[in-house]
VEXDREN-2710 file (C-alpha; in Angstrom, 1 decimal):
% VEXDREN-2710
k/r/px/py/pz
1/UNK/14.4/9.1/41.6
2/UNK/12.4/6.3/43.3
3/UNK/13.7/2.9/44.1
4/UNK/11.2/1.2/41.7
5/UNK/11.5/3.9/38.9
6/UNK/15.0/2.9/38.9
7/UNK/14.4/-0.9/38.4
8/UNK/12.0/-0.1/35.6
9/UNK/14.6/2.1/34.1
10/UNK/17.9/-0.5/34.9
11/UNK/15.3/-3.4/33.3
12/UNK/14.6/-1.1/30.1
13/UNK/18.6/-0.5/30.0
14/UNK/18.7/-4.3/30.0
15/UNK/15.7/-4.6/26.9
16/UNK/17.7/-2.0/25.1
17/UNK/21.4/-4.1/25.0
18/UNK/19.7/-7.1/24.3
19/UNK/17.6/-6.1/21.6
20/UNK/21.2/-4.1/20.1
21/UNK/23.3/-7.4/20.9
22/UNK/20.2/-9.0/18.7
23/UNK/19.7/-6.6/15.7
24/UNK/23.5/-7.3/15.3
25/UNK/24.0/-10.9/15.1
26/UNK/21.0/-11.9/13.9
27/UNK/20.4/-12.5/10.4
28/UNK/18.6/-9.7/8.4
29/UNK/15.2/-11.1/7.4
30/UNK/14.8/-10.5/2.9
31/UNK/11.7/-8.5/4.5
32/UNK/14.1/-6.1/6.1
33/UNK/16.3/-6.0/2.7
34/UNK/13.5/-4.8/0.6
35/UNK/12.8/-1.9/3.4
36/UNK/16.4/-0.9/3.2
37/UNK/15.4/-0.4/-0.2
38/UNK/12.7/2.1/0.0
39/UNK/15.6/3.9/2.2
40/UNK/17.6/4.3/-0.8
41/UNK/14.6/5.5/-2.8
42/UNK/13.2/7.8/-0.2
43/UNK/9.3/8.8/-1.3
44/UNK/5.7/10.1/-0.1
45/UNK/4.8/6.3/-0.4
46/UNK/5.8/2.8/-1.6
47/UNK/4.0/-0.3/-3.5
48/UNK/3.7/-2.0/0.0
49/UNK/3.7/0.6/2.7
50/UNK/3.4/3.9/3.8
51/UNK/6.6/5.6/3.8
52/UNK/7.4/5.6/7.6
53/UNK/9.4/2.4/7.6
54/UNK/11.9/4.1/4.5
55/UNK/12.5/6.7/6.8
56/UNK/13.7/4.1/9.4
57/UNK/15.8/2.6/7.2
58/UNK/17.2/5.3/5.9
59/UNK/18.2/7.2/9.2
60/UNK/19.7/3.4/10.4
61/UNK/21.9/3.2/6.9
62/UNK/23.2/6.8/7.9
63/UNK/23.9/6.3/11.3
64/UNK/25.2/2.7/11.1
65/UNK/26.3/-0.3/9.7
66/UNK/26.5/-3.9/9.5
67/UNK/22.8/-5.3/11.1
68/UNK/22.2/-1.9/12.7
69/UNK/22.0/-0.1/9.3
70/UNK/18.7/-1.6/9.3
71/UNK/17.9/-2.0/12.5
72/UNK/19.4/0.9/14.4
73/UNK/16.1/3.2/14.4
74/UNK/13.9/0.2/14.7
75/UNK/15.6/-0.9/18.6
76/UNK/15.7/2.9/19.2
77/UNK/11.8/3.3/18.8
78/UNK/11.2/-0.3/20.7
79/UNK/12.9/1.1/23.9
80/UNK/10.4/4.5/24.0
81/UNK/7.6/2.2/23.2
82/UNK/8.1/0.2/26.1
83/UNK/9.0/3.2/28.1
84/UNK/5.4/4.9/26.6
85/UNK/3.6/1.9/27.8
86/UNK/4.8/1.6/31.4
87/UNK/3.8/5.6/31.7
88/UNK/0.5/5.1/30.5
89/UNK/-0.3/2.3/33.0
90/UNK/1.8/3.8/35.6
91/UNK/0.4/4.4/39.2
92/UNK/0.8/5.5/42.6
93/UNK/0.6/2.4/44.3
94/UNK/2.9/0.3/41.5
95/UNK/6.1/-0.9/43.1
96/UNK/9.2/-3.3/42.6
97/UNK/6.9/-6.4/42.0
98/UNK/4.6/-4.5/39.4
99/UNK/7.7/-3.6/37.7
100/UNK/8.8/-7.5/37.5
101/UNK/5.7/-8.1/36.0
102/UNK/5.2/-5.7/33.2
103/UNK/8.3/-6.9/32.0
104/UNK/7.5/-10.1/32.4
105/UNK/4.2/-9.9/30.8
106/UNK/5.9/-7.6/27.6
107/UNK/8.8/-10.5/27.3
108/UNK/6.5/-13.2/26.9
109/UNK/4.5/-11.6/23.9
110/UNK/6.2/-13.4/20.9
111/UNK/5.7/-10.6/17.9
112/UNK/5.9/-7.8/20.6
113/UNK/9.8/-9.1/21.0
114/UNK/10.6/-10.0/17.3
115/UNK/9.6/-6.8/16.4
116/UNK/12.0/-5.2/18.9
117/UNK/14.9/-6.1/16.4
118/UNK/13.8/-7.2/13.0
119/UNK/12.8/-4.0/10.7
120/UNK/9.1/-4.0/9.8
121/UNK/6.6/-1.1/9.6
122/UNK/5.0/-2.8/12.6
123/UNK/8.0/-1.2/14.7
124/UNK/6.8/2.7/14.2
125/UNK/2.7/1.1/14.2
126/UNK/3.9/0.0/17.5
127/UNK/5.4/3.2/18.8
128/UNK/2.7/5.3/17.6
129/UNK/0.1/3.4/18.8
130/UNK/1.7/3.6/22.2
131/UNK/1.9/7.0/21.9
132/UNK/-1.8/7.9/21.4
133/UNK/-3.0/5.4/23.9
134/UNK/-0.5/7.2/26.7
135/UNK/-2.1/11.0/24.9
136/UNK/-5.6/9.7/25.3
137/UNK/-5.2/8.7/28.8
138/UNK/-4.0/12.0/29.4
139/UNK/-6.9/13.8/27.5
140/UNK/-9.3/11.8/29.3
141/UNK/-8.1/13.0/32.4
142/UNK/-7.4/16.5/31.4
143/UNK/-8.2/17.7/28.0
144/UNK/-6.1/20.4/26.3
145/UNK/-5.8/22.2/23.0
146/UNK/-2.2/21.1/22.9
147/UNK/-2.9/16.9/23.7
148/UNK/-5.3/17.2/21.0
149/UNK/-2.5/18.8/18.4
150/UNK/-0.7/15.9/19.9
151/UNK/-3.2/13.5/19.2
152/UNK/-3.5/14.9/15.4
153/UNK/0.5/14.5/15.0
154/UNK/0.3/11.1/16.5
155/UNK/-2.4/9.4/14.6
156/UNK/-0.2/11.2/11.1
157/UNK/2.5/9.3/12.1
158/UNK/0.0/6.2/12.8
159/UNK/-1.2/6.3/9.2
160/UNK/2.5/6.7/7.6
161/UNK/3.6/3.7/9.7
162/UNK/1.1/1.2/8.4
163/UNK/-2.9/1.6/7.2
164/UNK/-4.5/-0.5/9.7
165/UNK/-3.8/2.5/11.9
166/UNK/-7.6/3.3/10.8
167/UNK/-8.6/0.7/13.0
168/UNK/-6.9/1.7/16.3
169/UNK/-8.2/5.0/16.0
170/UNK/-12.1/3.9/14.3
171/UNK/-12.1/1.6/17.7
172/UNK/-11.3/3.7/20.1
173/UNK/-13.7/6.3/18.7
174/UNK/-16.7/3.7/18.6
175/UNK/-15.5/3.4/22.4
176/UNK/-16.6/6.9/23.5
177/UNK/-18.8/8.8/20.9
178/UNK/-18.9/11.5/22.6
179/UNK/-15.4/12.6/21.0
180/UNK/-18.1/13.2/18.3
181/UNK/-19.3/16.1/20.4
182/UNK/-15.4/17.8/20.8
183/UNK/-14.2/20.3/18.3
184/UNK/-10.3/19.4/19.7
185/UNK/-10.8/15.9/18.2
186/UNK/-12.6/17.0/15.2
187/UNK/-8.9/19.3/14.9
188/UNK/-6.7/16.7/15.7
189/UNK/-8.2/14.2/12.8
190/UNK/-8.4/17.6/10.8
191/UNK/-4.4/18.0/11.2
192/UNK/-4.3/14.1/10.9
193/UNK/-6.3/14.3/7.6
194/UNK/-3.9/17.4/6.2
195/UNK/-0.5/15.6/7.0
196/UNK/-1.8/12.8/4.8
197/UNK/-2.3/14.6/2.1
198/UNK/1.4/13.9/0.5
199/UNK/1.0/10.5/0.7
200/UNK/-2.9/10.4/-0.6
201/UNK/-1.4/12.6/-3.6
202/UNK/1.7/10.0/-4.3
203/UNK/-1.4/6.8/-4.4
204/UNK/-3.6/9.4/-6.7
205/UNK/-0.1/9.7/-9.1
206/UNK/0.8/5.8/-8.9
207/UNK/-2.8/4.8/-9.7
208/UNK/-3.5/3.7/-5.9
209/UNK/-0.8/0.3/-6.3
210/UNK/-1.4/0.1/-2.3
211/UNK/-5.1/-0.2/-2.5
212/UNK/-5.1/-2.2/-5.6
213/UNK/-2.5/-4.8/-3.8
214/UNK/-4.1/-4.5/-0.2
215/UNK/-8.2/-4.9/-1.4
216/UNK/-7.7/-6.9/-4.9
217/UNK/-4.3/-8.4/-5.1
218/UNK/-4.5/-10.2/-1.5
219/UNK/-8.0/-11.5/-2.1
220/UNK/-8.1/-15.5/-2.5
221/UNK/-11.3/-17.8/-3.2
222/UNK/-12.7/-18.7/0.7
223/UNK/-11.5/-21.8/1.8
224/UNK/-12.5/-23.2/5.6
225/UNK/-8.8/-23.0/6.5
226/UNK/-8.2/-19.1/6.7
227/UNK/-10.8/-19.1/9.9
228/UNK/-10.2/-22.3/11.2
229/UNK/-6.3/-21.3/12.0
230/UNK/-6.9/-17.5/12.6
231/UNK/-7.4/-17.9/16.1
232/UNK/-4.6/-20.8/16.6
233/UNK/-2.0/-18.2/14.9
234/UNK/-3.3/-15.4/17.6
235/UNK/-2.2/-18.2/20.6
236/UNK/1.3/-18.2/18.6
237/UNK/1.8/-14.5/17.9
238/UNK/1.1/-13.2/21.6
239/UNK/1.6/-16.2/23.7
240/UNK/-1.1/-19.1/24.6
241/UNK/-1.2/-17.4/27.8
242/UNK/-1.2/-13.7/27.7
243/UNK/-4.0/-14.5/24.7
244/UNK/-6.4/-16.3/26.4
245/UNK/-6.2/-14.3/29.6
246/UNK/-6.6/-10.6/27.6
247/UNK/-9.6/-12.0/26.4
248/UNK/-11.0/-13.2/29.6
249/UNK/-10.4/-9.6/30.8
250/UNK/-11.6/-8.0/27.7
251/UNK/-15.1/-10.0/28.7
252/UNK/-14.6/-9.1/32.5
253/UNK/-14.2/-5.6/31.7
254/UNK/-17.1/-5.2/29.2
255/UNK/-19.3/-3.1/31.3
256/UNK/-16.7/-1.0/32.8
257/UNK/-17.4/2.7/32.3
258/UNK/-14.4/4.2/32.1
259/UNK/-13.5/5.3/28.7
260/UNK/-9.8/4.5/28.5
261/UNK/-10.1/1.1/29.8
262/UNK/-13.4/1.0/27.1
263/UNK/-10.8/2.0/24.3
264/UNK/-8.6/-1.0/25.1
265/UNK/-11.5/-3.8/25.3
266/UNK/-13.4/-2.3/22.0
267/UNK/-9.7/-2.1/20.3
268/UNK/-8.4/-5.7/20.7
269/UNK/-12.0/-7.3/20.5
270/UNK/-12.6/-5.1/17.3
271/UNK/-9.2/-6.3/15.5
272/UNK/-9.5/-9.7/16.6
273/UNK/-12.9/-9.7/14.7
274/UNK/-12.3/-7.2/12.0
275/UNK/-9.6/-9.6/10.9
276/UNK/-11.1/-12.9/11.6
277/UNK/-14.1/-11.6/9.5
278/UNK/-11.5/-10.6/6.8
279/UNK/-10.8/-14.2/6.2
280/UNK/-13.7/-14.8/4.2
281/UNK/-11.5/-13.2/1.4
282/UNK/-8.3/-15.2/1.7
283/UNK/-5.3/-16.1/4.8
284/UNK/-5.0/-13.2/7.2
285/UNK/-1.3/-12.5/8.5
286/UNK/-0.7/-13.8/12.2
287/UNK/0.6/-9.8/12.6
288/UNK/-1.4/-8.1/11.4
289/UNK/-3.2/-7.7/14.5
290/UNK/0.1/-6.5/16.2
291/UNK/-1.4/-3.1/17.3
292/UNK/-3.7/-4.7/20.6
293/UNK/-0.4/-5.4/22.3
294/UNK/-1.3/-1.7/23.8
295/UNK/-4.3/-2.0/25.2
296/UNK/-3.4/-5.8/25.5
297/UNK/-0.8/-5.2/28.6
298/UNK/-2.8/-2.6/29.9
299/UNK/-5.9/-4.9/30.5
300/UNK/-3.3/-7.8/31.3
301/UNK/-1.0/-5.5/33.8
302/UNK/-4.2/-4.2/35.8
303/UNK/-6.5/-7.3/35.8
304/UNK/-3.7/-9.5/37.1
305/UNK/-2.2/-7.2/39.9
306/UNK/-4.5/-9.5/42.3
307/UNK/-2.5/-12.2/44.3
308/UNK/-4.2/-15.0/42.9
309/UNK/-3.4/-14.2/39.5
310/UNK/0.4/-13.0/40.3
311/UNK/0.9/-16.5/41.7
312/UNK/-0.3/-18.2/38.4
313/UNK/1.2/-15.6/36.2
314/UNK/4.4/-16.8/37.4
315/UNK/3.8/-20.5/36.5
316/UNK/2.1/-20.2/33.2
317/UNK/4.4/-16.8/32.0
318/UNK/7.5/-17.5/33.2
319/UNK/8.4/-21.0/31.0
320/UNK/7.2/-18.9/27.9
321/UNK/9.6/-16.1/29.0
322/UNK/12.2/-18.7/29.2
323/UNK/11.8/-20.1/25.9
324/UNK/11.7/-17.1/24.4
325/UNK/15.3/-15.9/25.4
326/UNK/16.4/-19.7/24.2
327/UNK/14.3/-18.5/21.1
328/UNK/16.2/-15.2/21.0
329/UNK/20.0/-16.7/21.5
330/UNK/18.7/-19.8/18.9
331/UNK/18.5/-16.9/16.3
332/UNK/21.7/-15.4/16.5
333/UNK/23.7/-18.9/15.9
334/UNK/23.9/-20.8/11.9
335/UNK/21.4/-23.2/13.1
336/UNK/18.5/-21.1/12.2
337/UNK/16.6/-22.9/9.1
338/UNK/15.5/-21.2/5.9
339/UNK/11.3/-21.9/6.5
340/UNK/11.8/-19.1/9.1
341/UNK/13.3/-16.3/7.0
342/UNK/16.1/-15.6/9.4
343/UNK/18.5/-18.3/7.7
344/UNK/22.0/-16.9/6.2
345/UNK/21.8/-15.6/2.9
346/UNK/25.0/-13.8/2.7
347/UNK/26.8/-16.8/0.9
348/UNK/23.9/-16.9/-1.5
349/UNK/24.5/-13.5/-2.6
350/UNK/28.0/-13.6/-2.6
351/UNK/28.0/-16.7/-5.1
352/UNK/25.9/-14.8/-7.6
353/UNK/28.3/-12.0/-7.3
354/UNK/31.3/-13.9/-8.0
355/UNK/29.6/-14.8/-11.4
356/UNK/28.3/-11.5/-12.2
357/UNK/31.0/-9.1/-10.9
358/UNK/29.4/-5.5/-11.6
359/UNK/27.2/-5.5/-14.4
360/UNK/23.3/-4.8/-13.2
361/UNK/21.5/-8.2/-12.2
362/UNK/18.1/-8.9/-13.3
363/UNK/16.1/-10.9/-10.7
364/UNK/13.1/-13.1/-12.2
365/UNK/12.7/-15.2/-9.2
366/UNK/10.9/-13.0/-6.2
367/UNK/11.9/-9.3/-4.9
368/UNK/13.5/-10.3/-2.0
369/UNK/16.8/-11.9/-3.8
370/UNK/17.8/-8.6/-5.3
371/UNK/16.9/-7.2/-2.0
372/UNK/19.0/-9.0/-0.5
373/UNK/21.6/-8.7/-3.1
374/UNK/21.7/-5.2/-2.9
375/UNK/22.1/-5.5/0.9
376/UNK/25.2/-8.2/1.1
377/UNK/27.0/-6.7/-2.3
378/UNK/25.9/-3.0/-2.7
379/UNK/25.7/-3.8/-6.3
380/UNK/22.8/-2.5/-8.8
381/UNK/19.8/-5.3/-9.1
382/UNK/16.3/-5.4/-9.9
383/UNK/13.6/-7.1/-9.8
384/UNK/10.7/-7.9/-12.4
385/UNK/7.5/-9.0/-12.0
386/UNK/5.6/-11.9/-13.8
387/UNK/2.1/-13.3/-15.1
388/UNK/3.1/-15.6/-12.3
389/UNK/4.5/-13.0/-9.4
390/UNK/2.8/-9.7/-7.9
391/UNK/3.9/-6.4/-8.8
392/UNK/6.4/-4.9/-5.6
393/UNK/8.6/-1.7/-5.3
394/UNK/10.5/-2.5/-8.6
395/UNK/7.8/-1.9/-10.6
396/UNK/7.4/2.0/-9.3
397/UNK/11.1/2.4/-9.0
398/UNK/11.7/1.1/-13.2
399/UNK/15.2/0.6/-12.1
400/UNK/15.4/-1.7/-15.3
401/UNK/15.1/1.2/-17.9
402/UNK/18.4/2.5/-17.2
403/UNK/19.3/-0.9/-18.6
404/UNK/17.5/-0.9/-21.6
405/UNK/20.1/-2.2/-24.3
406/UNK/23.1/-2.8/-21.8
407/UNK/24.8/-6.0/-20.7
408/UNK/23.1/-7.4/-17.7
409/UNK/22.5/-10.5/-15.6
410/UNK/19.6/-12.9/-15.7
411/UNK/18.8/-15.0/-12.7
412/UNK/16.1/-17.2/-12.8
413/UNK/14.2/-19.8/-10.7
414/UNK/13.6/-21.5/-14.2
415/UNK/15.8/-22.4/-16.6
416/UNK/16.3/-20.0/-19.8
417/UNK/18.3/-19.9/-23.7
418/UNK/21.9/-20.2/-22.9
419/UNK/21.5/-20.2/-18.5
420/UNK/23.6/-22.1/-16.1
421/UNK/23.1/-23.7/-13.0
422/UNK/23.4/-22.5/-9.6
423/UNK/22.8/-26.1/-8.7
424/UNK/23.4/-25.4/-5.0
425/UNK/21.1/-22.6/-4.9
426/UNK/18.5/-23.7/-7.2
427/UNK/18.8/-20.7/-9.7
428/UNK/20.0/-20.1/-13.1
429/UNK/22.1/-17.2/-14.3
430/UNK/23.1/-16.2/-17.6
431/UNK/24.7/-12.7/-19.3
432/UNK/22.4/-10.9/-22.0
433/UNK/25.2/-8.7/-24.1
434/UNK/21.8/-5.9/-25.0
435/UNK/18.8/-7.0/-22.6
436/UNK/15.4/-5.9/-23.8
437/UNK/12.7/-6.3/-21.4
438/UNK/8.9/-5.8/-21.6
439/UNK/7.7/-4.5/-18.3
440/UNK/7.6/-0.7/-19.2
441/UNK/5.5/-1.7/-22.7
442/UNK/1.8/-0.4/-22.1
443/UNK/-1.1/-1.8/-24.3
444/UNK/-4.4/0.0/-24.7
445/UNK/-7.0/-2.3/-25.7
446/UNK/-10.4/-1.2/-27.5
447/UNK/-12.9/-2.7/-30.0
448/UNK/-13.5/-6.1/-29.8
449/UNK/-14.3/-7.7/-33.2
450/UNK/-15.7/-12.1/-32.7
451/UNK/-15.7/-13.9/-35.5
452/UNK/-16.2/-17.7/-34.7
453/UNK/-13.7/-18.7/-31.7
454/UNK/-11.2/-15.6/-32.7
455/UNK/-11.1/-12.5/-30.9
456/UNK/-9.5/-9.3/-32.5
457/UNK/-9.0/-6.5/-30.7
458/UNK/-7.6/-2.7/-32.0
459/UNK/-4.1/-1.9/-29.8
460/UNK/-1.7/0.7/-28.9
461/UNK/1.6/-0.4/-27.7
462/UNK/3.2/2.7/-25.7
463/UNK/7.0/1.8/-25.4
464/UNK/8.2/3.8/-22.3
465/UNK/11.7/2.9/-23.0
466/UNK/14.8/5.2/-24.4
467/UNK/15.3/2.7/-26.5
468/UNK/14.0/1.2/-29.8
469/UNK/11.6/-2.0/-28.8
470/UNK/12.0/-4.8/-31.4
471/UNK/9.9/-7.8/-31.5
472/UNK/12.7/-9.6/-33.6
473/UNK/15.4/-8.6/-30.8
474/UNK/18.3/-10.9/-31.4
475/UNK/18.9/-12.0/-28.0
476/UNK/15.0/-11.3/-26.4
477/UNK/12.9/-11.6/-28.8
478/UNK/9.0/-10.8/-28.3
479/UNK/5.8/-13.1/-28.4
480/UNK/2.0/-11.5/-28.0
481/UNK/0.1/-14.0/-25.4
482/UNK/-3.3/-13.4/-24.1
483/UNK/-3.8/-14.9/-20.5
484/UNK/-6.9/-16.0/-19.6
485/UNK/-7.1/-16.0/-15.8
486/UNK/-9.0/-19.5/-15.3
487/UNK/-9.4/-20.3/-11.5
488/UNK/-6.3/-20.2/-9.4
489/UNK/-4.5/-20.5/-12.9
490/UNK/-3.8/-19.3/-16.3
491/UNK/-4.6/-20.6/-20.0
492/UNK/-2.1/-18.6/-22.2
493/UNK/-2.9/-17.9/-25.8
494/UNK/-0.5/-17.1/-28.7
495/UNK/-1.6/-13.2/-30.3
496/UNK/-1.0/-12.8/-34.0
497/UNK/0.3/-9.1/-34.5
498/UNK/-0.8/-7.1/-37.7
499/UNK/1.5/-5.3/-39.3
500/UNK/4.2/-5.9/-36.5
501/UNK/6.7/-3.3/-36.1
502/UNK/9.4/-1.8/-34.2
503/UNK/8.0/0.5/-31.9
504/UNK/10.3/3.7/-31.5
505/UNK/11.7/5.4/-28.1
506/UNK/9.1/7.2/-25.8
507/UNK/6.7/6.2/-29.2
508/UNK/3.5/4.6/-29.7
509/UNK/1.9/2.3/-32.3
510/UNK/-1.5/1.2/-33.2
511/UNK/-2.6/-2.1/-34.4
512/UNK/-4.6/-5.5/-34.2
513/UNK/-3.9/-8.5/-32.1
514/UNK/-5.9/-11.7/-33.0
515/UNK/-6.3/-14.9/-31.1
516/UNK/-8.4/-17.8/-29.5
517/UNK/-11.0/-16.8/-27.6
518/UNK/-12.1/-18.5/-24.3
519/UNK/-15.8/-17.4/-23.3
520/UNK/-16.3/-16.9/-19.8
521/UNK/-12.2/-15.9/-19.1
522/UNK/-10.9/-12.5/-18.8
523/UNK/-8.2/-11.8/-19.7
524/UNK/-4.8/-9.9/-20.3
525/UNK/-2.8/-9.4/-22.7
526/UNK/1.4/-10.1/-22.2
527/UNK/4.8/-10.2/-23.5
528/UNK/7.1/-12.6/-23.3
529/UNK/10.9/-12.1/-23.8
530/UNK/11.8/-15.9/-23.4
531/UNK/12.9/-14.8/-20.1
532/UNK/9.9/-13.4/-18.6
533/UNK/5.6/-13.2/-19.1
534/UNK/4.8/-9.9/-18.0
535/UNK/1.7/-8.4/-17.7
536/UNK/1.0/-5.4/-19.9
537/UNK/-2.9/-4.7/-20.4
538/UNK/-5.8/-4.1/-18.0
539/UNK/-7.9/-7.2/-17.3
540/UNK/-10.3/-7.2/-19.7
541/UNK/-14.1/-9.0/-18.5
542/UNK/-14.7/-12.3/-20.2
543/UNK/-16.9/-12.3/-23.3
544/UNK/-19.6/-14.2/-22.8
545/UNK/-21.6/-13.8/-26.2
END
């Protein structure tokens, strides 16, 4: 073994420790919680994600324990993805100093580092994007039948790590269309496209929730904000430095001809205005352009091996290197505050157990506290979602039908019929002896029937429950709203049922809802419990005659 292939492999020996000395002591992000949920509940696909984060998760909670039975997998894969990216840029001539500066240059790259320890699907997006720019440099140079089955393999796992995969691969095909022209690349997107298919199958069964949240549920009215800070939160996720300079390179290397370093430029110019573009329909995630990191210290490695740039690399890196380890051992002490997600939680948790022992908690207040509750106490919770909160996991998983009728906890953000404070936390808890909830009641709405400013509509309530559903439930009883969805807000409506009735288990009624009708609002009809406005229709258009 060379001299400078050992430094590279004592430095990545050095990566590795820290990022395990990391994932143990610092505190698990409610993120990270919610996918060591999908671990527990191991499927073909989840509300959020692709399923190749569960699988992360799930391996860690087997393996480990403690901060690693999240993380485990996660620093595992950050390792080989450093390792991948060093033997893609590899060469002949690199020696001890090149060495000191890849890692320097991957150190200083904020996200690349986070995401080195904290659980995300950006952890396998990372690895498998590494992977195919390291296979395609390799086909490039020599194409075979069995790089191109790689390839096909690779970009599978691209896709089940995180959707924006589509993008590294649509770039680096716009970069060299003449992979148009090769039947081993029309294979490997064939073997690509066929190793999908589980997953496509699981959105066709769940009614697509992915591309409903992703396309719909994410879009927001424009506002001059989402592009003004898009490029300021770039500078933060990479580094000021390492930003501004791939750029510079990206337009120095424009009219290079050779296809990989093409591939590169077209990917991290294509993401960075794919997703500047996209925030035209609402705030684009700082991350989400995580994938350039690749080609990013490829361009930035090569285009800075020149002396004049290694002598300012080391003033303008360096400090950012720095105060990124201060960063790092800043994280793993009580200090760090709750805006960044990485605060303590654990006491939180433990408080609501002490008042709920082991009966099933009910979470109205966001997914992530039952995440995390499940995490710290290994206790049954759930969460469910609101007029007022997105659908998540919890709503594929039903976990609150097994419930149906039992004693279980509430805890609220809002104050409810017979709650008490969790002053310190900011929540309210309270025991319901035979909970009834509403999520899992379906309502079919047809015929629409205006008379003056009331609207009345023909319904079917489908009751997916095992249990009877009564409107006059003792402790939850049910109220009919309509919600009419009026700018960033809602204008609720009280629904008059005819003929109200108990609706029986796994049973169906039909009947008439009438209420106040706002022209120009659609709408959606919803039950309320007194604990929770959940949304149980389709959005119907607004009536405008």
């Amino acid at each position: 073994m060379k001299k400078t292939e050992k430094r590279f492999y004592l430095f990545l020996l050095i990566w590795l420790c820290a990022d395990f000395i990391q994932a143990i002591f610092t505190n698990i992000h409610a993120d990270e919680a919610y996918y060591a949920l999908y671990g527990q509940f191991l499927d073909w696909g989840y509300y959020d994600h692709p399923p190749m984060v569960a699988l992360l998760t799930y391996l860690s909670q087997h393996i480990a324990s403690g901060g690693l039975s999240i993380r485990l997998c996660t620093v595992m894969l950050h390792a080989a993805t450093v390792w991948l990216i060093w033997k893609t840029i590899l060469d002949k001539k690199a020696g001890d100093r090149d060495v000191n500066e890849f890692f320097l240059l991957a150190s200083s790259l904020v996200m690349f580092v986070l995401y080195g320890f904290i659980t995300t699907p950006d952890a396998p997006l990372l690895f498998f994007t590494a992977f195919f720019f390291y296979l395609y440099k390799h086909y490039l140079e020599k194409p075979s039948l069995t790089l191109a089955l790689l390839i096909g393999l690779d970009m599978a796992g691209m896709m089940y790590s995180k959707y924006m995969a589509v993008l590294v691969i649509g770039f680096v095909l716009l970069s060299n269309l003449k992979l148009l022209k090769d039947w081993r690349m029309w294979m490997s997107v064939g073997i690509a496209a066929l190793l999908f298919v589980p997953h496509v199958l699981w959105q066709i069964h769940h009614d697509f929730p992915s591309l409903k949240y992703h396309l719909l549920l994410r879009k927001d009215s424009f506002s001059w904000a989402y592009p003004l800070e898009f490029l300021p939160n770039q500078l933060l996720v990479f580094n000021p430095v390492c930003f501004i300079l791939a750029l510079y390179f990206c337009w120095k290397e424009r009219k290079n001809k050779n296809p990989f370093v093409k591939a590169c430029v077209f990917t991290c110019v294509g993401f960075i205005a794919f997703f500047w573009l996209m925030t035209i329909n609402g705030h684009a995630e700082p991350h989400w352009t995580i994938a350039i990191t690749i080609p990013m210290l490829y361009l930035l490695y090569y285009n800075t091996r020149e002396e004049i740039w290694r002598k300012r690399l080391i003033y303008f890196v360096l400090p950012i290197f720095v105060l990124l380890m201060v960063a790092r051992v800043w994280l793993c002490t009580p200090y760090v505050p709750e805006f960044t997600g990485m605060a303590d939680r654990q006491a939180k948790m433990e408080a609501i157990h002490d008042k709920c022992g082991h009966v099933p908690v009910v979470f109205y207040s966001s997914f992530q506290n039952p995440s995390l509750y499940r995490y710290f106490t290994e206790e049954n919770a759930t969460a469910l979602s609101s007029l007022y909160t997105r659908p998540t996991q919890y709503d594929i998983l039903q976990l609150d039908k097994d419930w149906q009728g039992k004693e279980v906890y509430v805890i609220s953000s809002s104050h409810f019929p017979h709650a008490e404070s969790l002053s310190q936390y900011e929540l309210y808890y309270g025991k319901i002896p035979h909970f009834q909830g509403t999520n899992r009641i379906d309502i079919d709405l047809k015929n629409q029937q205006i008379e003056g400013d009331i609207l009345t509509l023909d319904v079917t309530f489908h009751n997916h429950y095992a249990e009877v559903f009564d409107f006059h439930h003792p402790e939850c009883p049910v109220t009919v709203m309509a919600a009419y969805l009026k700018g960033d807000d809602y204008l609720v409506e009280y629904c008059e049922i005819v003929n109200e009735q108990n609706i029986n288990a796994h049973d169906s009624i039909n009947t008439q809802l009438r209420f106040r009708l706002h022209r120009d609002l659609p709408f959606a009809i919803c039950l309320s419990n007194q604990l929770n406005l959940s949304v149980n229709s389709r959005v119907i258009p607004a009536v405008s005659q």
